[in-house]
NULO-323124 format. One line per field, with one value per residue (C-alpha): x, y, z; residue in one letter. Coordinates in Angstrom, 1 decimal, padded with zeros to 4 digits. Each point is the difference from the previous one (the first is absolute). Last residue first. Layout:
<atoms>
x	c(X;...) .
y	c(Y;...) .
z	c(Z;...) .
type	c(A;...) .
</atoms>
This chain:
<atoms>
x	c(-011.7;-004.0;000.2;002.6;-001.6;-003.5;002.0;001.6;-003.6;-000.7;002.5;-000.1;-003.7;000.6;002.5;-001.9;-002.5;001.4;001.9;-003.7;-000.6;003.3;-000.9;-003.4;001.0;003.2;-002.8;-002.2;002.6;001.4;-003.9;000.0;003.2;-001.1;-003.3;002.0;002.5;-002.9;-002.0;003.4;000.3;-003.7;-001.7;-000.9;000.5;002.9;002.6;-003.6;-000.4;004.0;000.2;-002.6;000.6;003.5;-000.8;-002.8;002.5;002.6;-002.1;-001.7;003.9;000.6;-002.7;000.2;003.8;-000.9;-002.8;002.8;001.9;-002.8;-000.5;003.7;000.0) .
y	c(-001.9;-000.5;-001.9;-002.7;-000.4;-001.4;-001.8;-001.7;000.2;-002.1;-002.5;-000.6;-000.8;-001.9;-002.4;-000.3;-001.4;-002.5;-000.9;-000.6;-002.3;-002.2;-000.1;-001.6;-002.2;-001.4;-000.1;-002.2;-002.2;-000.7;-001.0;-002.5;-001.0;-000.9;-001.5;-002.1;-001.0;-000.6;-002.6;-002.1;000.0;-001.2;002.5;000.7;003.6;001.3;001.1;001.5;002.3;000.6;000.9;001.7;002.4;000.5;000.6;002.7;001.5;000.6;001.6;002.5;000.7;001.0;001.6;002.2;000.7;000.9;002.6;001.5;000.1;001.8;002.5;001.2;000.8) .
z	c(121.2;-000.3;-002.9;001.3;002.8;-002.1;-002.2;003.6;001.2;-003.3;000.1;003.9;-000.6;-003.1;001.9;003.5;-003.2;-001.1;003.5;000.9;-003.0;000.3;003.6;-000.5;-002.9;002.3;002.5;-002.1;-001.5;004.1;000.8;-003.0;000.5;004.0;-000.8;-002.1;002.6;002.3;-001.9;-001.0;004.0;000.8;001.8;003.6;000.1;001.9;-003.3;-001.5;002.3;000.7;-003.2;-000.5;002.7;-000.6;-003.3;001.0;002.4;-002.5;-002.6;002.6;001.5;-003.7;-000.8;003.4;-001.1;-003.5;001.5;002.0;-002.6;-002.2;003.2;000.0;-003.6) .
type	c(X;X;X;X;X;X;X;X;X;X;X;X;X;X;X;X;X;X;X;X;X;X;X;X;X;X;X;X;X;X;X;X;X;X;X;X;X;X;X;X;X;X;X;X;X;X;X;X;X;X;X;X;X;X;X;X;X;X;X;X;X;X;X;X;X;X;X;X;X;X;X;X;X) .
</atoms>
């Protein structure tokens, strides 16, 4: 158990630092505003998509040690 939340922590901070990243990226490129607000929905759909599919499957992976647990006990 103690390894999968350590594995949700690292996918978090991973999550966070790539929209930080982007953000900023595209918040300092030389765009026209109306440019850069899209850019930005586009980039916020993508991580909501990436952390929709990594909380996915943190939730199988509990799921099935928890299976897993619960046949051992």
């Amino acid at each position: 158990m103690e390894k999968s939340n350590n594995n949700a922590k690292l996918v978090g901070a991973l999550i966070v630092g790539a929209a930080l990243g982007a953000a900023l990226g595209i918040l300092f490129a030389p765009n026209k505003g109306s440019e850069t607000r899209k850019k930005l929905m586009s980039k916020g759909e993508d991580l909501t998509d990436d952390l929709k599919e990594k909380l996915n499957e943190f939730y199988e992976r509990s799921k099935k040690e928890v299976e897993d647990l619960k046949t051992k006990v």
